[in-house]
C-alpha positions as CSV (number, residue, x, y, z in Angstrom):
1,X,-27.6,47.6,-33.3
2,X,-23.8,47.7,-33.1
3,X,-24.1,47.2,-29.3
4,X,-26.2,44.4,-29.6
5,X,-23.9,42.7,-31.7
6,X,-21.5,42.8,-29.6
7,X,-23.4,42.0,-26.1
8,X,-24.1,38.9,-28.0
9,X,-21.1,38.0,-28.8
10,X,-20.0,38.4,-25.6
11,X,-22.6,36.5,-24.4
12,X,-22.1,33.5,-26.5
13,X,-18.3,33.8,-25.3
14,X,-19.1,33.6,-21.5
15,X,-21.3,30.8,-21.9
16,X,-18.7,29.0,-24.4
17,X,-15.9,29.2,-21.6
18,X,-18.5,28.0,-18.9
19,X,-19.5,25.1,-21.4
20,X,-15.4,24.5,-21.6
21,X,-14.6,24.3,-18.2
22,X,-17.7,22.0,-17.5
23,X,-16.4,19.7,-20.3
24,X,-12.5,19.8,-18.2
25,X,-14.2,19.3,-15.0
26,X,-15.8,16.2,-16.4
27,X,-12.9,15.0,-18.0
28,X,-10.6,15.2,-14.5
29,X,-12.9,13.4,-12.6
30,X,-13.2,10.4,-15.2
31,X,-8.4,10.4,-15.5
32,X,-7.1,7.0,-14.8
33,X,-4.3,7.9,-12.3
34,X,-1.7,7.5,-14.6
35,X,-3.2,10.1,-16.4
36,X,-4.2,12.2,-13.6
37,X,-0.4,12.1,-12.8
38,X,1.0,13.1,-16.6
39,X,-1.9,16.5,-16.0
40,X,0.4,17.0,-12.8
41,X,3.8,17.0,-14.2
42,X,2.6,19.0,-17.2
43,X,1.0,21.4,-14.7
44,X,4.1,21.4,-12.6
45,X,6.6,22.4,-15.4
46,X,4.5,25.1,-16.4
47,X,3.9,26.3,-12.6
48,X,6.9,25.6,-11.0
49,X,6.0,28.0,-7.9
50,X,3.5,25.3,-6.9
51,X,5.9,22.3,-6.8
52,X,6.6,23.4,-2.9
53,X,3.1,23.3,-2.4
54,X,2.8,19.8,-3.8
55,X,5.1,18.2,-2.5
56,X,3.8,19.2,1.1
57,X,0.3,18.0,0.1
58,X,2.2,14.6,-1.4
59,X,4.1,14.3,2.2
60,X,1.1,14.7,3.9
61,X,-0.9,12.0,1.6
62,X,2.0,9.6,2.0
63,X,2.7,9.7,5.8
64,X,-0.8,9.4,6.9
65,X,-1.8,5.8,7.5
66,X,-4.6,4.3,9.2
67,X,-3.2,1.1,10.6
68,X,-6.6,-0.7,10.8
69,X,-7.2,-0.2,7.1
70,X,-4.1,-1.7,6.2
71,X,-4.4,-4.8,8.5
72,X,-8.6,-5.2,6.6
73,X,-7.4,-5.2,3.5
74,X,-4.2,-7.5,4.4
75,X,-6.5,-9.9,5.8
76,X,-9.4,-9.6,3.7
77,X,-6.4,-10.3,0.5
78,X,-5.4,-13.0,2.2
79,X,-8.3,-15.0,3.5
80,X,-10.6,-14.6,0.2
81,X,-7.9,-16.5,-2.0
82,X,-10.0,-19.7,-2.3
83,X,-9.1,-23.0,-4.2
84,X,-10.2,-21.8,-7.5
85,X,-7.2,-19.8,-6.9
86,X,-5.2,-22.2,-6.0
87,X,-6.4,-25.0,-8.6
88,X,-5.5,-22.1,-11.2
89,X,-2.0,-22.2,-10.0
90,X,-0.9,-25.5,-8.9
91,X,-0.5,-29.3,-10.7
92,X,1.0,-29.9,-14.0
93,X,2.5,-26.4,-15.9
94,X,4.6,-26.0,-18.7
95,X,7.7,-25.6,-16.5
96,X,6.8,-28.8,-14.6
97,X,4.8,-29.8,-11.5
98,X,3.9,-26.8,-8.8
99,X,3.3,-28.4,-5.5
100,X,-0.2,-27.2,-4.1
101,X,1.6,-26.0,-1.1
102,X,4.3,-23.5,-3.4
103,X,1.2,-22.2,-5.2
104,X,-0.3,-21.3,-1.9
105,X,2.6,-19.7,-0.8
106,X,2.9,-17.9,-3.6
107,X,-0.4,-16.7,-4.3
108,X,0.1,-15.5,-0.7
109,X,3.1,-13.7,-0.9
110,X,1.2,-11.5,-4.6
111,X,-1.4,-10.9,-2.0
112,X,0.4,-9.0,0.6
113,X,2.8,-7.6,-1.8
114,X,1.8,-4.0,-2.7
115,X,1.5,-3.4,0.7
116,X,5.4,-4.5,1.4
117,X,6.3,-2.5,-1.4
118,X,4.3,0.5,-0.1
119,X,6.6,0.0,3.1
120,X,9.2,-0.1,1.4
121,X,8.4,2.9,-0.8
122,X,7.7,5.1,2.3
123,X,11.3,4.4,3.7
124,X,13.1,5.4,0.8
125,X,11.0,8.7,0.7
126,X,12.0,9.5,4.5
127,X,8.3,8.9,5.6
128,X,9.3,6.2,8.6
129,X,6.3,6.8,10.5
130,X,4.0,6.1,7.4
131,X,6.3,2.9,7.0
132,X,5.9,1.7,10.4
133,X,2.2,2.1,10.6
134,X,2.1,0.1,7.1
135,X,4.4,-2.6,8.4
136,X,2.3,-2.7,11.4
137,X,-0.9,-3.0,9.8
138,X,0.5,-5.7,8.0
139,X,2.0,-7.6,11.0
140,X,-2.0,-6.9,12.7
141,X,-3.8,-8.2,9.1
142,X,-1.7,-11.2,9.1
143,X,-2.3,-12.1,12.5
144,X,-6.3,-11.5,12.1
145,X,-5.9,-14.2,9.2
146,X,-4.3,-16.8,11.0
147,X,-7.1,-16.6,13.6
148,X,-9.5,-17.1,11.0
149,X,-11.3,-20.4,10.1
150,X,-11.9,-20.6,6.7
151,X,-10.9,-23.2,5.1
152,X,-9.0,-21.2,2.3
153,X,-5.8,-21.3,1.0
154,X,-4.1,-21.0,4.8
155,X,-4.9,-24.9,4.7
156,X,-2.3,-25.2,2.6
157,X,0.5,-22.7,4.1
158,X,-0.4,-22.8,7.7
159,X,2.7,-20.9,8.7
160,X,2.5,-18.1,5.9
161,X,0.5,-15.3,8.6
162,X,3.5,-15.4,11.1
163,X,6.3,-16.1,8.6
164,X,5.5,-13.3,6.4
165,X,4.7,-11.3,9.2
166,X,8.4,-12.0,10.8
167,X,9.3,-11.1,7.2
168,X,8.0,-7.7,7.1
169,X,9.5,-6.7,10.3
170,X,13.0,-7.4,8.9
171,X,12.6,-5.6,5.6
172,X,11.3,-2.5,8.2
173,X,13.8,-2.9,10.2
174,X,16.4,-3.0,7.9
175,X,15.7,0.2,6.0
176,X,17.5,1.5,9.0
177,X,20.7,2.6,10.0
178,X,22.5,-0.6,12.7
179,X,22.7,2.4,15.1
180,X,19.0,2.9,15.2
181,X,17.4,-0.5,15.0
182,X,17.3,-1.1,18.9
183,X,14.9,2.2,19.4
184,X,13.1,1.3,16.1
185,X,12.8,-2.1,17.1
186,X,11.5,-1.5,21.1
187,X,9.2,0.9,19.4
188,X,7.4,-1.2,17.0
189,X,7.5,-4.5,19.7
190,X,6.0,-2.1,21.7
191,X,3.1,-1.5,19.6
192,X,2.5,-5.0,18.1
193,X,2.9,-6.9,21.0
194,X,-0.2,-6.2,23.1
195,X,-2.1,-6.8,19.5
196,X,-0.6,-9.8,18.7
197,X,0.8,-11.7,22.2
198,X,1.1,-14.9,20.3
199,X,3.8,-13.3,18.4
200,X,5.5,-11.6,21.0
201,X,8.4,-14.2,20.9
202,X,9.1,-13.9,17.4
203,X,8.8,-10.6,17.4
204,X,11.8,-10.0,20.1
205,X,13.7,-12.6,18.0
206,X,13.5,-10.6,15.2
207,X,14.2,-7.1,16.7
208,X,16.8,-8.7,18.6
209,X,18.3,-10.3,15.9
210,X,18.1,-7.1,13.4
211,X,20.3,-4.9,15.9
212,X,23.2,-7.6,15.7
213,X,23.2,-7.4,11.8
């Protein structure tokens, strides 16, 4: 009797940890990443032997970039702004009057945004190759939207795709050392160019201007 007590119990305790780490499993998969992050700290500070670990997996996560996503979803951000958007934006505000043509440009500028401040992010972590494939993805997504007819909010800020294109070459360029920008520079003309020949001239403004700063 005594050992069937006790098989029991152990029983009821194997099935009680599988029920627990089917309720964690579940609960991972539904963390908002905020949360998923706080679980990686905590696990972190209590594991410290996989921080090396991590952070390789992290490098690897952040430096690989798929150009052509970047330039879809650039251009798919910029082109679906319509003039709901806009309307929501421009005329009469509590601060004054927004001409239609600033609220374009803004809303334009929020929509490219978190990818210039992915760029960014990248170059301050040392991943320049993950920077440049963001900045040209961006500089390819932009272009793609300027050759698109639809009647959206580009209407309004015709010269936004190559101006904020121009743009993001600068802050790439920038994040470098004066020493480096010519090979940087040749480099990303290099790529770009035969992608976007209408902005070839710009481009070797831009590059050429950036070593000179």
């Amino acid at each position: 009797m005594m050992s069937t007590n006790k098989s029991r119990k152990k029983g009821t305790a194997t099935t009680a940890a599988r029920n627990g780490m089917t309720v964690a499993s579940g609960v991972l998969n539904r963390l908002a990443p905020g949360e998923v992050a706080s679980v990686l700290r905590i696990l972190l500070d209590r594991h410290p032997n996989l921080t090396r670990e991590a952070q390789e997996i992290a490098a690897e996560l952040v430096s690989s970039v798929p150009v052509g996503d970047i330039a879809d979803d650039v251009c798919a951000r910029v082109t679906r702004l319509d003039m709901d958007d806009l309307h929501g934006r421009a005329g009469k505000r509590s601060g004054g009057y927004v001409e239609p043509a600033q609220a374009a440009q803004d809303l334009l500028e929020e929509a490219v945004a978190g990818h210039l401040d992915d760029m960014k992010r990248r170059m301050d972590l040392g991943l320049y190759e993950g920077a440049e494939s963001v900045c040209a993805g961006i500089v390819l997504g932009l272009f793609h939207a300027s050759r698109q007819k639809s009647g959206g909010m580009l209407e309004w800020a015709p010269d936004f795709p190559a101006e904020h294109a121009g743009y993001a070459i600068e802050e790439y360029l920038a994040g470098y050392p004066k020493s480096k920008r010519r090979g940087v520079g040749d480099r990303l003309s290099a790529a770009l160019v035969a992608s976007v020949s209408e902005w070839s001239d710009m481009i070797f403004r831009i590059t050429k201007r950036s070593r000179q700063r």
